[in-house]
C-alpha positions as a Markdown table, in Angstrom:
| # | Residue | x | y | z |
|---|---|---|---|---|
| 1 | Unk | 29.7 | 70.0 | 26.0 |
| 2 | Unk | 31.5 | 71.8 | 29.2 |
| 3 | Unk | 34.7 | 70.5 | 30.2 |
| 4 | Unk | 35.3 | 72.2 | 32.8 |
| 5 | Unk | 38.7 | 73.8 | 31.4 |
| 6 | Unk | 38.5 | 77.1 | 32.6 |
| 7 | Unk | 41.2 | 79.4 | 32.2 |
| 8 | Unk | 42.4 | 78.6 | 35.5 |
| 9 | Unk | 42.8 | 75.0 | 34.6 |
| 10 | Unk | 44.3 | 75.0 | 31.5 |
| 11 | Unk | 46.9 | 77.2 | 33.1 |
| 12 | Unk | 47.3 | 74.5 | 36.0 |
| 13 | Unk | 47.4 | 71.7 | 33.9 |
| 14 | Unk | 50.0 | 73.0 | 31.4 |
| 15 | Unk | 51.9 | 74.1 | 34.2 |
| 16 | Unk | 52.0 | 70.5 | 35.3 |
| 17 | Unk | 52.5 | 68.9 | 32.2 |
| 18 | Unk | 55.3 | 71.2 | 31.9 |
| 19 | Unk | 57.0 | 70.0 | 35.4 |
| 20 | Unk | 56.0 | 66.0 | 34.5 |
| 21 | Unk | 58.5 | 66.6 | 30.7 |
| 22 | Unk | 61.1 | 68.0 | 32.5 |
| 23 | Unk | 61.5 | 65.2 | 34.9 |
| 24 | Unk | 61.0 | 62.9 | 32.5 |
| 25 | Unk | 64.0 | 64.2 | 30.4 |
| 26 | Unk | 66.1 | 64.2 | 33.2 |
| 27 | Unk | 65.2 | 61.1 | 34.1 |
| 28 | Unk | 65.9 | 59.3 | 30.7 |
| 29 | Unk | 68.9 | 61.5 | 30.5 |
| 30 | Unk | 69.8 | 59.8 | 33.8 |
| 31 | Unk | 69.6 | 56.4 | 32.6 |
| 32 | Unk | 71.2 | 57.1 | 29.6 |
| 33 | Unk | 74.4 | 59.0 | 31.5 |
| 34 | Unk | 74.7 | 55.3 | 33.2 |
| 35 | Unk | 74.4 | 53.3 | 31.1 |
| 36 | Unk | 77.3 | 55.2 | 29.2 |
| 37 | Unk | 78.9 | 55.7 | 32.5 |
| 38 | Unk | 79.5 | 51.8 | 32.5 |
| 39 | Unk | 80.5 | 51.6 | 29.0 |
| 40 | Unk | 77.7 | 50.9 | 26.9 |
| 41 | Unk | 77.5 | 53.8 | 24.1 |
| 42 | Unk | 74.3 | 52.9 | 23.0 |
| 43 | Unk | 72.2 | 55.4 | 24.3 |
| 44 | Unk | 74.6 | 58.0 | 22.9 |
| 45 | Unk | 74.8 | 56.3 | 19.4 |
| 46 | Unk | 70.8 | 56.8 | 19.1 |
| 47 | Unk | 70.5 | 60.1 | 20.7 |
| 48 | Unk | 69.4 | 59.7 | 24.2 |
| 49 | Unk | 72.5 | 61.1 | 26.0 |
| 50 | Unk | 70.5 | 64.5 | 25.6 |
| 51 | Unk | 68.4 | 67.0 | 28.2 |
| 52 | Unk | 66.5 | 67.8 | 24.5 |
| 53 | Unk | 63.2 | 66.5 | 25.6 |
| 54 | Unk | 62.0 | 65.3 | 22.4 |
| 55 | Unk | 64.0 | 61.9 | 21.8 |
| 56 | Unk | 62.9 | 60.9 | 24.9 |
| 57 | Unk | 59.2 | 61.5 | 24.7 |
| 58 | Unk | 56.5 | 58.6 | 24.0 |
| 59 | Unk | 53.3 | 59.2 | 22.0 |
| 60 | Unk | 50.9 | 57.4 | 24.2 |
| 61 | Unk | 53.2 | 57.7 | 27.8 |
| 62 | Unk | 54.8 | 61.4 | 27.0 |
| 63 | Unk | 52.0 | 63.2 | 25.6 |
| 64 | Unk | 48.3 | 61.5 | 25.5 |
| 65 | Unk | 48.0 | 59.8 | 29.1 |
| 66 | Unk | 49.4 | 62.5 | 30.6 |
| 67 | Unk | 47.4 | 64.9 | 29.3 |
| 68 | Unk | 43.8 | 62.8 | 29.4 |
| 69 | Unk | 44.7 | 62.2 | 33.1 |
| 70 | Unk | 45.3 | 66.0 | 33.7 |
| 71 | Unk | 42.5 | 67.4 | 32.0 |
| 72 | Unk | 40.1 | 64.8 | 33.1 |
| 73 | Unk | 41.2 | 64.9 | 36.9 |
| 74 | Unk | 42.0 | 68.6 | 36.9 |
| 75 | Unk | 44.3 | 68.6 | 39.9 |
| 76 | Unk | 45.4 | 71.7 | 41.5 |
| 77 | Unk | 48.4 | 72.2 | 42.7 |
| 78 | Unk | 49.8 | 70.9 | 45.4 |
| 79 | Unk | 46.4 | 68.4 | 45.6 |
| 80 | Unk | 47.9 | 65.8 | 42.2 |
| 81 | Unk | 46.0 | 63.0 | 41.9 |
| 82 | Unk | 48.0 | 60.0 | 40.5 |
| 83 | Unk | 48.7 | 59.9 | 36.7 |
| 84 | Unk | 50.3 | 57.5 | 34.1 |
| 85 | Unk | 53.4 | 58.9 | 32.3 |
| 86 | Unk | 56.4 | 57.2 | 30.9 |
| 87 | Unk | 59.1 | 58.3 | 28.8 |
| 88 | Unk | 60.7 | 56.2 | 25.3 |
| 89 | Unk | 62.8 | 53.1 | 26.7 |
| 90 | Unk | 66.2 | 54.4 | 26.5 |
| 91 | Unk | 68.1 | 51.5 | 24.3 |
| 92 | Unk | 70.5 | 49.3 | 26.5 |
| 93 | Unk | 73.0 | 46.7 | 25.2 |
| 94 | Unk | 73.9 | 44.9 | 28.4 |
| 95 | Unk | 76.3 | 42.9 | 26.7 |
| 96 | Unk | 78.9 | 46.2 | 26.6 |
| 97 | Unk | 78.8 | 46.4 | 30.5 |
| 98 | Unk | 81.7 | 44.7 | 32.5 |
| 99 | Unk | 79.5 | 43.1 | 34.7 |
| 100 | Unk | 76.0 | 42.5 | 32.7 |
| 101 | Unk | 73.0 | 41.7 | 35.3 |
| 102 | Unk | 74.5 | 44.0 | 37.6 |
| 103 | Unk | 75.3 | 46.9 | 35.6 |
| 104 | Unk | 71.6 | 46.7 | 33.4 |
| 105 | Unk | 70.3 | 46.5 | 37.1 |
| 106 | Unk | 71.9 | 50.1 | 37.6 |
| 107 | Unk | 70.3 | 51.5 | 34.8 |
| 108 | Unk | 66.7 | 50.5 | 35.6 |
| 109 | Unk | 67.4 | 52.2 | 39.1 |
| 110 | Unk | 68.8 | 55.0 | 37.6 |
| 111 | Unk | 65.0 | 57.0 | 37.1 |
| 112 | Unk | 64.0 | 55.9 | 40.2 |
| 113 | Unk | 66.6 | 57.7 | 41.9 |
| 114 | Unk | 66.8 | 61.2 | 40.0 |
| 115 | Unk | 63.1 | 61.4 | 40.9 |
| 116 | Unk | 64.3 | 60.9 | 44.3 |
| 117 | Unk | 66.6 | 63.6 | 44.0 |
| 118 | Unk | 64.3 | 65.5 | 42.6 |
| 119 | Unk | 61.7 | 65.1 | 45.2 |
| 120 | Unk | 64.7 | 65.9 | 47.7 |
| 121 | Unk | 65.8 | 69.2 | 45.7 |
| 122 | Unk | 61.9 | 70.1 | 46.1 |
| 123 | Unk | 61.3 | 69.7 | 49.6 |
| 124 | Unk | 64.7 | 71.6 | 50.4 |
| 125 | Unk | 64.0 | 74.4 | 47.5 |
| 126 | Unk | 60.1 | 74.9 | 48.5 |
| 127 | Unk | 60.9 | 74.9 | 52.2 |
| 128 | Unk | 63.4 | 77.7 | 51.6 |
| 129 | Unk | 61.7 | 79.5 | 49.4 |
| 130 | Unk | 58.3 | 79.5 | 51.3 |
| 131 | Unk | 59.7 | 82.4 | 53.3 |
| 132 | Unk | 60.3 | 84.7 | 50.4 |
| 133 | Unk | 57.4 | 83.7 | 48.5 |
| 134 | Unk | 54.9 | 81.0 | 50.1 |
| 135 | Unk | 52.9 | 81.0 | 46.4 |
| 136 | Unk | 55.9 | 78.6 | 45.3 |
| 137 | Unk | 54.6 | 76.0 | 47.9 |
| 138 | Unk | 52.2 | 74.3 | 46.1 |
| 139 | Unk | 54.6 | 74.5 | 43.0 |
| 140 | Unk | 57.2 | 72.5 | 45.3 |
| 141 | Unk | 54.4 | 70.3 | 46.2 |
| 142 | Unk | 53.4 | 69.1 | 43.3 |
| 143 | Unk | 56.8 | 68.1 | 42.3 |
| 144 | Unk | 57.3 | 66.0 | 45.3 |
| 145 | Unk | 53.8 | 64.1 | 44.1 |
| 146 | Unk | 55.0 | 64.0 | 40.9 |
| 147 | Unk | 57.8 | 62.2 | 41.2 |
| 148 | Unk | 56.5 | 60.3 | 44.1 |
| 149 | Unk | 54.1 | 58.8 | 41.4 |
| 150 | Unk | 56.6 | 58.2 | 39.0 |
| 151 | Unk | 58.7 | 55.9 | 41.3 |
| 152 | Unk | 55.6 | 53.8 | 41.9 |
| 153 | Unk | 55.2 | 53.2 | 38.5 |
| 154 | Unk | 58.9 | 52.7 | 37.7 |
| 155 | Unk | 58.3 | 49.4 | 40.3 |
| 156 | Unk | 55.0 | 48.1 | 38.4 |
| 157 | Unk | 56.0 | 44.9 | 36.4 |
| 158 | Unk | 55.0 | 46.2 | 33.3 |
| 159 | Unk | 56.5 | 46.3 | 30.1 |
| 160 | Unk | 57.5 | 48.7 | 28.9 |
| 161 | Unk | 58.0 | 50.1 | 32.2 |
| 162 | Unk | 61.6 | 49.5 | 34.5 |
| 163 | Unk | 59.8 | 47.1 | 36.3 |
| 164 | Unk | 58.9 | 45.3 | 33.4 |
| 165 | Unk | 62.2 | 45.1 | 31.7 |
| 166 | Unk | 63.5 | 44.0 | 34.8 |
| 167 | Unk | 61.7 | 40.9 | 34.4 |
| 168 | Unk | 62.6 | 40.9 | 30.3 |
| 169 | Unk | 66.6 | 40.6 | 31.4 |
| 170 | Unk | 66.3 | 38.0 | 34.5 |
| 171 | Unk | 64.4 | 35.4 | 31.9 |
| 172 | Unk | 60.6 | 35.8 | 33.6 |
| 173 | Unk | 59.5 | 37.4 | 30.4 |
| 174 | Unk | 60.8 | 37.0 | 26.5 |
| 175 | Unk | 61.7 | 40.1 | 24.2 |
| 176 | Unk | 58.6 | 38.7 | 22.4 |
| 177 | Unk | 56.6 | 39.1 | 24.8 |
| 178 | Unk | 57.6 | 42.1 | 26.3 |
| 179 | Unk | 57.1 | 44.3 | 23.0 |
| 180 | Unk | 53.0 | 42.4 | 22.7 |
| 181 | Unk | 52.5 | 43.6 | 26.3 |
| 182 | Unk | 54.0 | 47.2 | 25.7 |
| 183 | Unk | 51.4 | 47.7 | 22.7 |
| 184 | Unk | 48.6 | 47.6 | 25.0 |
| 185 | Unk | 49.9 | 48.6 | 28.5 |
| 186 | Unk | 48.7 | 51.6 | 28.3 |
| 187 | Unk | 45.5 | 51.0 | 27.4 |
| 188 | Unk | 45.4 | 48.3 | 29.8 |
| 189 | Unk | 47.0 | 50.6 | 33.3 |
| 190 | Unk | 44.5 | 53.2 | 32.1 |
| 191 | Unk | 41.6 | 50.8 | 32.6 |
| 192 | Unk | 43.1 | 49.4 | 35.9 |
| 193 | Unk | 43.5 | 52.7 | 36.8 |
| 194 | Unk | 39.7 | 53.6 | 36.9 |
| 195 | Unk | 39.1 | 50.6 | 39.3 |
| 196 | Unk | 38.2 | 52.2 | 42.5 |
| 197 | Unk | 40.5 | 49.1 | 44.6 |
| 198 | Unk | 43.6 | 49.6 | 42.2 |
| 199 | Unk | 43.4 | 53.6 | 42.4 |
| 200 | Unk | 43.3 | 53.4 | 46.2 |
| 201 | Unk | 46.2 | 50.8 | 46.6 |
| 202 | Unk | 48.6 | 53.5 | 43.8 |
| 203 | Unk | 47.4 | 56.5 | 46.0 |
| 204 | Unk | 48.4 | 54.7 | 49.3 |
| 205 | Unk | 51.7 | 53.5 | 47.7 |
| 206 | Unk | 52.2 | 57.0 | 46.1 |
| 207 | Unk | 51.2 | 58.7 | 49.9 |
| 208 | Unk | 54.2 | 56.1 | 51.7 |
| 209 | Unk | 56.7 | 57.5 | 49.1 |
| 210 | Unk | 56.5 | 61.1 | 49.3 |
| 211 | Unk | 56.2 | 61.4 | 53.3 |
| 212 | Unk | 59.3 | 61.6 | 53.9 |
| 213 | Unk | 59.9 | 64.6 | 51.4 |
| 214 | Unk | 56.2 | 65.8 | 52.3 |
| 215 | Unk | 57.5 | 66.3 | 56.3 |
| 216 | Unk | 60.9 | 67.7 | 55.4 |
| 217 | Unk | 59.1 | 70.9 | 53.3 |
| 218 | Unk | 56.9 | 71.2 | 56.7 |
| 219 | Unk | 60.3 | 71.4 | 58.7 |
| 220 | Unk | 61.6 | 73.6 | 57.0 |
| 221 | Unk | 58.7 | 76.0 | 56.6 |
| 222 | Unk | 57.9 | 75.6 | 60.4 |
């Protein structure tokens, strides 16, 4: 059976898959430096206060979505289409923090906002580097998408996504409950996913996200 995975794509998709575990380790290493930050050690005491990629990679969200929605969209650079990716929950005791609902709160924003630092170091590095090398565009580009994607996902309230332990901590959802729902979230986004209405409204979120970044890189290339 053809695949499709021509030399060209396999070196595409690795290339991306390679881009989507770095920003997941420094966005797990960013939750982790905050929580610690505000005086919980608990991250640290099970290994997450780490750029080491590998305590903070999930089976299922590190490794197989990720790689089934590569392959089978075979994006290009610069042209991602959106993708499911999460990284291991990085244990929290809120209980250690001076000031508990506000200081988990900082956490669960704190992967949000590296990817929005990343997206920022992307549009300034591609726009610069377009003039010595305008190859490195799409490479740019695709980070920006990338983590564009990855804050709209952060915001879905799903365990055992930010958005869903968000809900887990204010009372909406039990810790019961949350770990039932995390078995089969994946399963279940990947199905929602390949509804033509849901994939439209997580490509138009995703688009609203990374204009801002997208016209920066154009201003600075222009």
């Amino acid at each position: 059976m053809d695949l499709g995975l021509t030399p060209d794509v396999l070196r595409t998709g690795l290339l991306l898959y390679l881009l989507l575990v770095v920003t997941l380790c420094l966005r797990t290493y960013g939750q982790a430096w905050v929580a610690t930050r505000l005086g919980d050690s608990t991250p640290a005491d099970h290994g997450r206060l780490t750029l080491n990629p590998l305590p903070h990679m999930d089976l299922i969200g590190s490794v197989i979505l990720p790689l089934i929605c590569i392959f089978y969209l075979q994006p290009r650079l610069g042209g991602i289409s959106f993708f499911l990716a999460w990284a291991r929950p990085v244990p929290i005791n809120p209980s250690n923090f001076p000031h508990p609902g506000r200081d988990y709160m900082y956490t669960q924003l704190a992967n949000p906002v590296v990817s929005l630092g990343l997206a920022l170091v992307a549009a300034v590095a591609g726009g610069l580097m377009f003039h010595f090398d305008p190859r490195t565009l799409e490479l740019f580009g695709s980070l920006i998408i990338l983590n564009a994607s990855l804050i709209v996902i952060d915001f879905l309230p799903i365990p055992p996504l930010p958005g869903g332990m968000v809900l887990k901590q204010l009372g909406v959802m039990s810790e019961e409950t949350f770990w039932q729902i995390s078995r089969w979230s994946g399963l279940v986004l990947m199905v929602a996913f390949n509804i033509p209405a849901v994939r439209a409204l997580i490509s138009f979120m995703i688009g609203l996200v990374a204009a801002p970044f997208a016209l920066l890189l154009r201003s600075l290339i222009s």
